[in-house]
Structures are given as structure tokens and as C-alpha cells.
C-alpha positions as a Markdown table, in Angstrom:
| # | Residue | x | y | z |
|---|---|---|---|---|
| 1 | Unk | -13.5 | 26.8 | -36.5 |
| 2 | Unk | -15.0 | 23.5 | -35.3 |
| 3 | Unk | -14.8 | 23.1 | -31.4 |
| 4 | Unk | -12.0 | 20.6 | -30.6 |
| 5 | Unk | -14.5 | 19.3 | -27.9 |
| 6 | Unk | -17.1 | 18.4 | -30.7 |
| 7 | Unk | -14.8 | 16.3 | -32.6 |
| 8 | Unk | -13.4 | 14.4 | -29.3 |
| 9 | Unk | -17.1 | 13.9 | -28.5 |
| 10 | Unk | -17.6 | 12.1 | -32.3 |
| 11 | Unk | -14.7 | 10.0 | -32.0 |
| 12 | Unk | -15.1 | 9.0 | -28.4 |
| 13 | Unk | -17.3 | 5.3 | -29.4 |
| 14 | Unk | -14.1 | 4.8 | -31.5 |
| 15 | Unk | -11.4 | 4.1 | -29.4 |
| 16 | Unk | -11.2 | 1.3 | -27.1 |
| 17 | Unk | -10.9 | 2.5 | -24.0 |
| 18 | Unk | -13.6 | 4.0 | -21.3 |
| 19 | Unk | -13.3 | 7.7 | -21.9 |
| 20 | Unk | -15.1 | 10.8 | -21.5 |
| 21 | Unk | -15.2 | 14.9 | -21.5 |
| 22 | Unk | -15.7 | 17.9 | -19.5 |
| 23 | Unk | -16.7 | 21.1 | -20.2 |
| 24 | Unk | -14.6 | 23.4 | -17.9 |
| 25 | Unk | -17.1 | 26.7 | -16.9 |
| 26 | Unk | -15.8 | 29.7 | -16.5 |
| 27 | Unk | -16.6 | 29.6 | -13.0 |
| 28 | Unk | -14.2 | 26.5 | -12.3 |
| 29 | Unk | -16.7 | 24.1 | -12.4 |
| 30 | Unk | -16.9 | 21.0 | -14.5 |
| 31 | Unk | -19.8 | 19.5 | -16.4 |
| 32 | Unk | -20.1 | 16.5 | -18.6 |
| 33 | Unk | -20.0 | 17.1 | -22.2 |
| 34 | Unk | -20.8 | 13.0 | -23.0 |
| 35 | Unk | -18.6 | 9.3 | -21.9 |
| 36 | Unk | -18.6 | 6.3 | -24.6 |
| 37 | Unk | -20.4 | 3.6 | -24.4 |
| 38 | Unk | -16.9 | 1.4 | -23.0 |
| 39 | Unk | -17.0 | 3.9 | -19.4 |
| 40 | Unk | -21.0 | 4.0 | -19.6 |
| 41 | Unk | -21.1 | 0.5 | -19.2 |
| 42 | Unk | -18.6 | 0.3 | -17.2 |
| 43 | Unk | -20.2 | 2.6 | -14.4 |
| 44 | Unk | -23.6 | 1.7 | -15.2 |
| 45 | Unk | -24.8 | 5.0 | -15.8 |
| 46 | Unk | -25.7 | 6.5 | -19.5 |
| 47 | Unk | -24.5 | 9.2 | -21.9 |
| 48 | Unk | -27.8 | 10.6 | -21.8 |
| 49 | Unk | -27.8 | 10.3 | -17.6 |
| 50 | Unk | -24.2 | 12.4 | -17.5 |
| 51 | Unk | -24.5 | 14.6 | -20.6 |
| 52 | Unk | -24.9 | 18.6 | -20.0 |
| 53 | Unk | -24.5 | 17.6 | -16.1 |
| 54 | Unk | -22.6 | 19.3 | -13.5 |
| 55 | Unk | -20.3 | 16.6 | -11.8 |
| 56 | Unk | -22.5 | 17.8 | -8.5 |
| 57 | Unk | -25.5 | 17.1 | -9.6 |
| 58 | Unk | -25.1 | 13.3 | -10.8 |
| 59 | Unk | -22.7 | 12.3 | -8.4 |
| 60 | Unk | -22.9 | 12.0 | -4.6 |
| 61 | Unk | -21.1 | 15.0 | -2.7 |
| 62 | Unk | -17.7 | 12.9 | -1.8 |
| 63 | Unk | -17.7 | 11.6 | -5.1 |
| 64 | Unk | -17.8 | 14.9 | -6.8 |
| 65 | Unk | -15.2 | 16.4 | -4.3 |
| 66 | Unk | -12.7 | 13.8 | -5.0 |
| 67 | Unk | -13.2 | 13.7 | -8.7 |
| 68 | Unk | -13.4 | 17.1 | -9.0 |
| 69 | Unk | -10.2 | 18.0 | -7.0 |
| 70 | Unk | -8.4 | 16.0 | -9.6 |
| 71 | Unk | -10.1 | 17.9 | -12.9 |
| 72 | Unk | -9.1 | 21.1 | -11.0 |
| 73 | Unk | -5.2 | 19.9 | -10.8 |
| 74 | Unk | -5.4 | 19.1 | -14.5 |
| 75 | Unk | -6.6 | 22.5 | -14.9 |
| 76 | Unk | -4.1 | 23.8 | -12.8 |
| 77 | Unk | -1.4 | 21.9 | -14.4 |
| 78 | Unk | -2.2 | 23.0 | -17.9 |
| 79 | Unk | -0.6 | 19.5 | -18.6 |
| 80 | Unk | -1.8 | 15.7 | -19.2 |
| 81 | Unk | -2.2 | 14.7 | -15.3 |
| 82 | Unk | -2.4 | 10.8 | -14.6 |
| 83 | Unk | -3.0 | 9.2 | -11.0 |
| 84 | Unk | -5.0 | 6.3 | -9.7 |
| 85 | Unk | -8.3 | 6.1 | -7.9 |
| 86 | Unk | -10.8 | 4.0 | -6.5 |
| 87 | Unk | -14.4 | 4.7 | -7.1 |
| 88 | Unk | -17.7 | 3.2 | -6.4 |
| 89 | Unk | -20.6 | 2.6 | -9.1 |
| 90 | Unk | -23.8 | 0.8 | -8.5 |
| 91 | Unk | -21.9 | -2.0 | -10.8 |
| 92 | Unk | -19.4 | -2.0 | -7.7 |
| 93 | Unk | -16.0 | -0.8 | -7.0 |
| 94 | Unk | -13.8 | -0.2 | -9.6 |
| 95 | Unk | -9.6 | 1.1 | -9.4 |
| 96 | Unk | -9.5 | 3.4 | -12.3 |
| 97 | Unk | -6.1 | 4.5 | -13.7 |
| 98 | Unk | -6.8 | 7.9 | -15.5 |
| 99 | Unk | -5.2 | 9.9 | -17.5 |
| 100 | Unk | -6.4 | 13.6 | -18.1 |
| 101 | Unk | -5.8 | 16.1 | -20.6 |
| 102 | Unk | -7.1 | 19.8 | -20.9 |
| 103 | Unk | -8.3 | 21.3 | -24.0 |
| 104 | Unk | -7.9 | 24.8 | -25.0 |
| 105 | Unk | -9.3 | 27.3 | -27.2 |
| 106 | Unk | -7.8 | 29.7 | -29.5 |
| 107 | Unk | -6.7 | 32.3 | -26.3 |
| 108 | Unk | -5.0 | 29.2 | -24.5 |
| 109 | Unk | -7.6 | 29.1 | -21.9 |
| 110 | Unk | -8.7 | 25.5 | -20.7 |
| 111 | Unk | -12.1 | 25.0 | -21.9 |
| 112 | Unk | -12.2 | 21.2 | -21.7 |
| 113 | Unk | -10.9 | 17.9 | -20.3 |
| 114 | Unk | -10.2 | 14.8 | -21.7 |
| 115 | Unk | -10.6 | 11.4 | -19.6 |
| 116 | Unk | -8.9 | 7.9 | -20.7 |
| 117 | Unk | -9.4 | 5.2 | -17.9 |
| 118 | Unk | -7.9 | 1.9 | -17.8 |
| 119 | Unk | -9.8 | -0.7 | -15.3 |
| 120 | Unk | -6.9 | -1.8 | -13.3 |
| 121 | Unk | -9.3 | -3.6 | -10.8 |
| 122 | Unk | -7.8 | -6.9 | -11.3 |
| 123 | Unk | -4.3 | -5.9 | -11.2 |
| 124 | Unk | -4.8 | -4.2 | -7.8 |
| 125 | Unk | -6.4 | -7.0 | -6.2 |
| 126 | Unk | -4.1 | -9.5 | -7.1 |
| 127 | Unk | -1.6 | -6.7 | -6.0 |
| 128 | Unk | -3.1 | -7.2 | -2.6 |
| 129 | Unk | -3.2 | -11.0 | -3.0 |
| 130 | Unk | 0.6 | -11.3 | -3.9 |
| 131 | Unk | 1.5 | -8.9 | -0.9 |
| 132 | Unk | -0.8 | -11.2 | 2.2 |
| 133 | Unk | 1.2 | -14.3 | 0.1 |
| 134 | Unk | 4.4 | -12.2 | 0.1 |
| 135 | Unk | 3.8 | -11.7 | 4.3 |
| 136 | Unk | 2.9 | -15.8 | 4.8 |
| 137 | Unk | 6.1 | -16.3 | 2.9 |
| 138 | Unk | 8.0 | -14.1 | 4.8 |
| 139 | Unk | 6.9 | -15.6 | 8.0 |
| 140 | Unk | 8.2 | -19.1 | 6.4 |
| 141 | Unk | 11.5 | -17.7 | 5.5 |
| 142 | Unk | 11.9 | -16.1 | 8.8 |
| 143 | Unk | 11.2 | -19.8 | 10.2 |
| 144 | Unk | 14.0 | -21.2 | 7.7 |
| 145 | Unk | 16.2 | -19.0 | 8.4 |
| 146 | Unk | 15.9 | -19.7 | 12.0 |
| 147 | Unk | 16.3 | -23.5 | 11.7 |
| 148 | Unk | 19.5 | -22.8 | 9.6 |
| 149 | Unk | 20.7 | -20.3 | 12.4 |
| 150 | Unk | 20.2 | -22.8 | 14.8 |
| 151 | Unk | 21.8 | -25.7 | 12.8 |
| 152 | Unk | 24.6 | -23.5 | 11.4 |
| 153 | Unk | 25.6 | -23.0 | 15.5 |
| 154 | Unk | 25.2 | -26.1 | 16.2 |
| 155 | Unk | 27.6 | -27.3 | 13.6 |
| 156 | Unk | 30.1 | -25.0 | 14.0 |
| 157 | Unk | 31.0 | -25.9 | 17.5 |
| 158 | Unk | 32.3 | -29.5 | 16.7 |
| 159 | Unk | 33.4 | -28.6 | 13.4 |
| 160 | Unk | 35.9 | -25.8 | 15.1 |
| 161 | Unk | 36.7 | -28.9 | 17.2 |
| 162 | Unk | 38.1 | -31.1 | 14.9 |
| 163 | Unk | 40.0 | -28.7 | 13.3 |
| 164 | Unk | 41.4 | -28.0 | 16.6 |
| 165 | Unk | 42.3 | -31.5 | 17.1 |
| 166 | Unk | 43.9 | -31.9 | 14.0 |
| 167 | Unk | 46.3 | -28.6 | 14.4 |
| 168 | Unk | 47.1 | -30.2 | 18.0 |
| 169 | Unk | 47.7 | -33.5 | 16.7 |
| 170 | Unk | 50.3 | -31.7 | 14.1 |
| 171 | Unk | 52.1 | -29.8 | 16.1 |
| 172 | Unk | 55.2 | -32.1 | 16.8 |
| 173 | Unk | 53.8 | -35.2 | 14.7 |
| 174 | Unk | 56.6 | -37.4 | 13.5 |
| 175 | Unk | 55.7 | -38.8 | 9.9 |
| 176 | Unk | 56.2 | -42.5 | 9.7 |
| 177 | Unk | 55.5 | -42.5 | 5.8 |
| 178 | Unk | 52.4 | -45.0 | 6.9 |
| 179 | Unk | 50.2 | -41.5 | 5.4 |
| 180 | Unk | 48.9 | -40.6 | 8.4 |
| 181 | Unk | 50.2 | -36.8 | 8.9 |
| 182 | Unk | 48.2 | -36.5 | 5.0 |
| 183 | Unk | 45.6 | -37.8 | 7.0 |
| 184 | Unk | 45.4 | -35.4 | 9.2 |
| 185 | Unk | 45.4 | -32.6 | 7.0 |
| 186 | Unk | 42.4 | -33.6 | 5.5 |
| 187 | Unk | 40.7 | -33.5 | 8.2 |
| 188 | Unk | 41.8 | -30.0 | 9.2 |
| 189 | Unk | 40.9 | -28.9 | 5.4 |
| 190 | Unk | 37.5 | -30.8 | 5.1 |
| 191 | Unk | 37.0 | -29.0 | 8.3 |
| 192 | Unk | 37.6 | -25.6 | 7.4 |
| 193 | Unk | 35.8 | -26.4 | 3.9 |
| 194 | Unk | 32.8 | -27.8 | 5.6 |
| 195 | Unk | 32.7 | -24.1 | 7.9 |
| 196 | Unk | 33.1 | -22.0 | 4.9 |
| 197 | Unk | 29.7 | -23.8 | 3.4 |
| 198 | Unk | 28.3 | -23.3 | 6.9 |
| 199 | Unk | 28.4 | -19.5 | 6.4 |
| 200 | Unk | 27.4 | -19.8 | 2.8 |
| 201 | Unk | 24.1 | -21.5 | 3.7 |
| 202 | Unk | 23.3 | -18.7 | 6.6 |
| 203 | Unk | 24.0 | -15.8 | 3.9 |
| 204 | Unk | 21.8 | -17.8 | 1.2 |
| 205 | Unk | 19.0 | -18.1 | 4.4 |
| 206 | Unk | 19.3 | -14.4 | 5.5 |
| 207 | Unk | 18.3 | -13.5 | 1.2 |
| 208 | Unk | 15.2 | -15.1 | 1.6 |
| 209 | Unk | 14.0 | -12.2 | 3.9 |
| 210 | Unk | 15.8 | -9.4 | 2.3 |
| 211 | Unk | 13.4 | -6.9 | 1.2 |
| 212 | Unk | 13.0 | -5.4 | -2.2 |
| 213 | Unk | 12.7 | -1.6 | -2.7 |
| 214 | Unk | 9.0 | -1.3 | -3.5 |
| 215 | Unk | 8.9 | 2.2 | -2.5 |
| 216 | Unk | 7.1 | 5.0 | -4.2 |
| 217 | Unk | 5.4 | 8.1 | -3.3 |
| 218 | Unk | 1.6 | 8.6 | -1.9 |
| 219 | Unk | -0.4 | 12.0 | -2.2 |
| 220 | Unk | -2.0 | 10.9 | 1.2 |
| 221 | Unk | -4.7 | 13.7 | 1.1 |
| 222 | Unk | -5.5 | 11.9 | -2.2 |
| 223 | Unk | -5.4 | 8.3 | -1.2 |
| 224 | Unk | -7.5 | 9.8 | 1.9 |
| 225 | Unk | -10.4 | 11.5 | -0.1 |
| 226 | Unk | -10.8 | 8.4 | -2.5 |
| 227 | Unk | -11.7 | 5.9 | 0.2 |
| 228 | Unk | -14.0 | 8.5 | 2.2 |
| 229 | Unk | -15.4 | 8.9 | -1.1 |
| 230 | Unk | -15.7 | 5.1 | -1.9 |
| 231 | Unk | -16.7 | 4.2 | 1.8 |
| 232 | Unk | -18.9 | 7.7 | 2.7 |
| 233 | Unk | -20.1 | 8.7 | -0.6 |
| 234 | Unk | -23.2 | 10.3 | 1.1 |
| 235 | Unk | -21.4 | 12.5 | 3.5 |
| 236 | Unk | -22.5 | 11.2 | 6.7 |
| 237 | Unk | -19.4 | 11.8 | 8.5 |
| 238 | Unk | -17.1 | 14.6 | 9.6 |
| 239 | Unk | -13.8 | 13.1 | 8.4 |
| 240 | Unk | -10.3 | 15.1 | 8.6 |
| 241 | Unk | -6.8 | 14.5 | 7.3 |
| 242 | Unk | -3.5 | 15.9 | 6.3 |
| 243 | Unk | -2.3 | 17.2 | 2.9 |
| 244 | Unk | 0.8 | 15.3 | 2.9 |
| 245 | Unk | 3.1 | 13.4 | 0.4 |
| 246 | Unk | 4.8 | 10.5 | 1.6 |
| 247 | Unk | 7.5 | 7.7 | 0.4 |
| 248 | Unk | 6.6 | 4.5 | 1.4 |
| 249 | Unk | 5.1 | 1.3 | -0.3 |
| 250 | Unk | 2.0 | 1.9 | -2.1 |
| 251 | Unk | 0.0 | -1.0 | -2.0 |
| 252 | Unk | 0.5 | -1.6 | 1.6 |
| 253 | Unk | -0.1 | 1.8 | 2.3 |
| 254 | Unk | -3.6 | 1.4 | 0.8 |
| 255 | Unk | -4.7 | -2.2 | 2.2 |
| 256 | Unk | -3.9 | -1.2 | 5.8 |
| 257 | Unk | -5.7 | 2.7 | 5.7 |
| 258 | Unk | -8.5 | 1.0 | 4.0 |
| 259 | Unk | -9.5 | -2.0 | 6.3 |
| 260 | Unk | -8.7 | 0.9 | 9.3 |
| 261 | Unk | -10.8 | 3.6 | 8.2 |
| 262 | Unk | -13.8 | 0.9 | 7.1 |
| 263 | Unk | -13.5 | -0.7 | 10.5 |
| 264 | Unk | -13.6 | 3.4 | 11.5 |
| 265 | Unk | -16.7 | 4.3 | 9.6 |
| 266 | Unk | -18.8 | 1.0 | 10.6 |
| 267 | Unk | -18.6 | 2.1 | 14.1 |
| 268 | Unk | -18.2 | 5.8 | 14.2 |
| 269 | Unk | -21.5 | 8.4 | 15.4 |
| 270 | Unk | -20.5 | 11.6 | 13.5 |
| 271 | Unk | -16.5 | 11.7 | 13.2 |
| 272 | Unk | -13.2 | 10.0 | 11.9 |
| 273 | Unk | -10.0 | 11.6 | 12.4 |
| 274 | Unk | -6.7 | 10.3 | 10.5 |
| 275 | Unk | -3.2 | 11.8 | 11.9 |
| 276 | Unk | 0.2 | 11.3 | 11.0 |
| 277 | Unk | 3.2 | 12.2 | 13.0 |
| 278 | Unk | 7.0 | 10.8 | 13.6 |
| 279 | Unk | 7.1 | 8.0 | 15.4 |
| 280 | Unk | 8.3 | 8.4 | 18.8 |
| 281 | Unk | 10.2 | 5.1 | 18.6 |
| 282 | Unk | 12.1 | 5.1 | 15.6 |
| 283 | Unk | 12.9 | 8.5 | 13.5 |
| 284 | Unk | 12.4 | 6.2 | 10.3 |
| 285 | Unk | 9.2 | 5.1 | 11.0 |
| 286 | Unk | 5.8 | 7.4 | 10.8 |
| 287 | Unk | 2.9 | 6.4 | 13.4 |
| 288 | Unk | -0.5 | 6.9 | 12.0 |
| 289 | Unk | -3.5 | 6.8 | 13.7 |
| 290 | Unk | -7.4 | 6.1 | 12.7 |
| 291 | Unk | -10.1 | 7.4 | 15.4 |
| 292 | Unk | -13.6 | 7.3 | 15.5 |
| 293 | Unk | -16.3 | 8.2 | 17.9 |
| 294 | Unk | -18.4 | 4.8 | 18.3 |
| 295 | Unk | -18.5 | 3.2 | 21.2 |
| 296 | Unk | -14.9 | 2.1 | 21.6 |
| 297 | Unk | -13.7 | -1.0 | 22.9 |
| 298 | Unk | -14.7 | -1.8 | 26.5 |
| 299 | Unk | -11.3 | -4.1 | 27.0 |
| 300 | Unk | -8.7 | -2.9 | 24.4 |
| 301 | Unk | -6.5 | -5.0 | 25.7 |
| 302 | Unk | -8.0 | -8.2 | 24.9 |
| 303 | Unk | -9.7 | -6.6 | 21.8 |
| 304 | Unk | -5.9 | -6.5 | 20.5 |
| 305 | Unk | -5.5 | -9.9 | 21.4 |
| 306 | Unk | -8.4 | -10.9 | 19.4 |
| 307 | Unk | -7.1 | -9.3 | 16.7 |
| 308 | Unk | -3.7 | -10.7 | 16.6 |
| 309 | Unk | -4.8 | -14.1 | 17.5 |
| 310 | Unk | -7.4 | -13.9 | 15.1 |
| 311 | Unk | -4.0 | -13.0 | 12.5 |
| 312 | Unk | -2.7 | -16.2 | 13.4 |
| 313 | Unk | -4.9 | -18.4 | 12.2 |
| 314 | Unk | -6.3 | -17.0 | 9.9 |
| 315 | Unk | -5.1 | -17.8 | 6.3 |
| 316 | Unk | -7.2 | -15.7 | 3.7 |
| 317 | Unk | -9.4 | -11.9 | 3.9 |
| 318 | Unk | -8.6 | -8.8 | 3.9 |
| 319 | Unk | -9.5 | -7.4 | 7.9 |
| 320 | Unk | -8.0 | -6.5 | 10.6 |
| 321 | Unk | -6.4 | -9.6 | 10.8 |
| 322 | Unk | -4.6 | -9.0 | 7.7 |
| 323 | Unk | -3.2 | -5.6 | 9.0 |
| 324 | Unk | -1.9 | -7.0 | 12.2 |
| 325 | Unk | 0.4 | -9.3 | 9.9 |
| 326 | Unk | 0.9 | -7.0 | 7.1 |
| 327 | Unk | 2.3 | -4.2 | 9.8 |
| 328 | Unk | 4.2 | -6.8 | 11.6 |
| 329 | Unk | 5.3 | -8.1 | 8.5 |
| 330 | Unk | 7.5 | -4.6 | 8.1 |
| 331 | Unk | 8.8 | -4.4 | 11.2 |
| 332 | Unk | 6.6 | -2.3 | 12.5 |
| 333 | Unk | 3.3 | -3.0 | 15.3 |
| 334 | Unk | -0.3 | -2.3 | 15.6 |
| 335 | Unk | -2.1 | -1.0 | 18.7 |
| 336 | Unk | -5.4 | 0.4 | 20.3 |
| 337 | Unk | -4.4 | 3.9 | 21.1 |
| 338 | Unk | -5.6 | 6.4 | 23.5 |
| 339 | Unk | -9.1 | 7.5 | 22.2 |
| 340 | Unk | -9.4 | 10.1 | 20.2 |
| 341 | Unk | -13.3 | 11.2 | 21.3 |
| 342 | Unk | -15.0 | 10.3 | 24.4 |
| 343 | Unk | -16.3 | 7.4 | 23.5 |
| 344 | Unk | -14.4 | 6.1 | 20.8 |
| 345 | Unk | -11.8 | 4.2 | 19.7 |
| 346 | Unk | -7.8 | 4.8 | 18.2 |
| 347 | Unk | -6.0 | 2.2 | 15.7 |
| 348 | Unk | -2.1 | 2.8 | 15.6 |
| 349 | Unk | 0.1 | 1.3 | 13.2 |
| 350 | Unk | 3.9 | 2.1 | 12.6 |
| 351 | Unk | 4.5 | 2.1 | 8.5 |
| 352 | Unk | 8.0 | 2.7 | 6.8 |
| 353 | Unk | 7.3 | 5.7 | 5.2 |
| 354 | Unk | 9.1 | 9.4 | 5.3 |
| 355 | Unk | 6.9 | 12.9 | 4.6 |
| 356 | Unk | 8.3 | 14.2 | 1.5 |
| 357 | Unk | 6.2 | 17.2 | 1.7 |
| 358 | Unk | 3.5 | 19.1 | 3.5 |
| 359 | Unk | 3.1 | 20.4 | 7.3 |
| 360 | Unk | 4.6 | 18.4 | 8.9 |
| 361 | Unk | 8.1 | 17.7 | 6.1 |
| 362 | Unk | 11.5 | 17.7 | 7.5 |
């Protein structure tokens, strides 16, 4: 019977996707069996390069462990397993999403992997575009609705007047037929008409801030072992984090923990610690926090000034300066913490998110 793995293999310059296939070892580890040429030239690295390879021993250590991890769930699924990751290639970084099915052999045992990725590196970046344009045009609304606040109060008061006046000026009125009690009546009702569209433009100012649900859930241990993989592929630092699941919003989930633990691992000596815990000033809030063991900030105070001044002027990037808006964006605040290490340095930020599962789940 002709291996099912042979016959992927054939067909694998066929199809128009990057794609490629592992052979699962009976000790649990994972070599390449071949990619096409789509994912070959995609990563910059050849059939011949990755064929007959262990995934260790093409791929840099925190590569291989976050690549691998995912392989092994396939495995351990026994099921198509689908997920997006970010990975770095020497033709740069590319967001990948996969989708992987095992193969089996004729006593159900896994013997093989199938890999289709899509190159979704556009679509996440102007994912990331659309939400810093999303926060500048919150900020806007928030200003509109403000003006409109203050006009709609300012209105009402001598609105509410004249239709004061006008009830007063009925009460006992004797009607001459010259048309004036009609007169005064609409007054009152232009009044009372011109109040009701006061309210209307308030409620149609408060929907320009009202938030869609763009909530989904994060494997956090996941999202954490891509970027140490993309930003530390070569292992030069002790990083920890939890194994959690949480619901929150994705994308800005991923912009602020990546510009946090970059900023982390530019200044770090040997370690970068990531924690998660409820916040301590709202129960619907988590506070997570980035540490590093550099040389910290001699005034954090002022460093946080910096940054948030820095936020205010500055229009375009993804940095620091973008996290201080995004976070404030959603309610929530960005600080220098208490260091972690001595020296080093703690980044807090407040995100709307719940733990779904893992140590620390309600």
C-alpha cells in the first residue's frame, strides 16, 4: 500500500498554497518529510535544506519549541488543529495562519502531519493600523461628544425657560380672538419639540463611542512563546509565563504584549518575567505586567511622562507611545511598576480581559 505521506509529498507543487509535511517519530519528535516551492520561497529556506530534518536541527531552539508545541497538540488532538502564529525567516516576519492535519497508518497511529499556511501578514498589519486609527477616532468622538454635552446643557436651560414662560403666561390668559393664546402654544410646543431633538443629538453623540464586541479568546502561553520565539529565537534569555486562556480582544492583546516584551528584551541582562493577575482596582479588568532585569529607569516617574507625552503627539508607530493610547483607549492605564529584579524595570497595563482557564480561572 502506497504511504499516504508519499503521495501528499507528489502533490504538494500542485496546490496553491505554502504547505508542507512531517514525519512524526516514534519517539514524538517531528522531522521534515519536504515543503513546496510556494512556503520554500516564502521562508527562504529550500526543500533540500528542510528535507529528512529534525525541526531542531534547522530551526533555532525557540523556534523549534514553539512550532513544535503546536505539531504535538495536532498529535494530541488526533484532529485538523488551526491557530495563528507569527514567525521570523531571514525573508523577515511573516503571520502565518496554519492549518494542521495528522496522517495515519493502517493501526490509526499518527505517523504524519500535514501543514497548509495562508500569509496573513498584510491582514494583520492593517489589523493594527485600523485599531491606532480606531483609538485617534475615538479620542475625536470623545471630544464631539463633549462639545454636544456641553451645548446640549447649555441649551436646555433657556429652552426649559421659555416653556416655563409660556405655561405661566397661560395660566389665566383671557383670549381676545387677536391669536395670541395660539401663539403662545407654539412657543410652549416648539419648546418642548426643540428639547426632545436636544436629547436625540446627545444619544446619537454617546453612539459614536459605543464599543463593538470584538472579543475572542487568546491561548496566552501561545501568544507568549510566538513572540519570545520571533523576538529571542537564539535563547538568550530566561523568559517565564503562564499557561492561561483568556477572553479579551485579540489584536490589541497582541500589539500591546509585543511592543512591552520588545522594549523588555532590548534592555534585559539574562531575564523577562510576564504575570497576570486580577486587577486590584476593578474585578473586570486583568493587570499584566512585563519585567526585565536591565538597568531600569533612574526616574520612573518622568520616564512615564515621556511616554505619555510622547503618546500625545505622536501620530503614527507602533511603541510605547502607541500602548499608552491603545490602553487608555479601553479604559484602562499604563504604569512603571515596582521592579521586578534588582535592577530592572516593571511595565503595567490594565486590559479588558477575563481568564477562561488555567491557574489562576475563577
Amino acid at each position: 500500500m502506497t504511504d499516504i505521506r508519499l503521495q501528499f509529498e507528489q502533490l504538494m507543487d500542485h496546490l496553491q498554497v505554502p504547505a508542507f509535511i512531517l514525519d512524526v517519530e516514534t519517539d514524538g519528535s517531528f522531522v521534515f518529510r519536504g515543503v513546496n516551492a510556494l512556503l520554500a520561497s516564502a521562508i527562504g529556506m529550500s526543500n533540500n535544506q528542510l528535507k529528512a530534518q529534525n525541526v531542531y536541527d534547522v530551526l533555532p531552539k525557540r523556534f523549534a519549541d514553539t512550532v513544535t508545541a503546536n505539531y504535538a497538540k495536532c498529535v494530541e488532538l488526533r484532529a485538523a488543529h488551526k491557530y495563528e502564529e507569527v514567525l521570523g525567516f531571514e525573508t523577515g516576519e511573516i503571520w502565518w495562519l496554519t492549518t494542521l492535519s495528522p496522517l495515519f497508518d493502517h493501526e490509526d497511529r499518527v505517523i504524519g502531519i500535514v501543514g497548509l499556511a495562508e500569509d496573513i501578514t498584510e491582514y494583520k498589519h492593517r489589523q493594527f493600523e485600523a485599531l491606532e486609527s480606531l483609538v485617534e477616532m475615538q479620542k475625536l468622538s470623545e471630544k464631539v461628544s463633549a462639545f454636544t454635552g456641553l451645548a446640549a446643557h447649555d441649551l436646555r436651560g433657556p429652552l426649559r425657560q421659555i416653556r416655563l414662560v409660556t405655561e405661566i403666561a397661560e395660566d389665566g390668559f383671557i383670549d381676545q380672538g387677536d391669536g395670541k393664546k395660539e401663539l403662545l402654544t407654539m412657543i410652549k410646543d416648539v419648546a418642548g419639540r426643540a428639547l426632545e431633538k436636544v436629547d436625540e443629538v446627545l444619544l446619537h453623540a454617546q453612539s459614536f463611542i459605543d464599543e463593538t464586541d470584538n472579543t475572542g479568546e487568546v491561548d496566552f502561553a501561545h501568544l507568549c512563546a510566538d513572540l519570545i520565539a520571533l523576538l529571542d529565537p537564539m535563547s538568550h534569555f530566561e523568559v517565564s509565563y503562564p499557561t492561561l486562556i483568556l477572553k479579551t480582544e485579540p489584536v490589541a492583546l497582541q500589539l500591546v504584549l509585543r511592543n512591552l516584551m520588545d522594549n523588555a528584551f532590548k534592555h534585559a541582562t539574562f531575564r523577562v518575567e510576564i504575570e497576570v493577575e486580577q486587577s486590584k482596582e476593578s474585578g473586570e479588568r486583568l493587570e499584566i505586567r512585563v519585567s526585565d532585569d536591565g538597568p531600569g529607569f533612574a526616574d520612573p516617574q518622568a520616564a512615564l511622562e515621556q511616554i505619555k507625552d510622547h503618546a500625545s503627539n505622536n501620530k503614527r508607530g507602533f511603541g510605547l507611545s502607541t500602548v499608552a493610547r491603545l490602553v487608555a483607549s479601553r479604559g484602562g492605564h499604563l504604569w512603571i511598576g515596582e521592579p521586578k529584579f534588582t535592577p530592572g524595570a516593571t511595565i503595567c497595563w490594565t486590559a479588558n480581559a477575563w481568564i477562561l482557564s488555567g491557574p489562576d480561572a475563577t
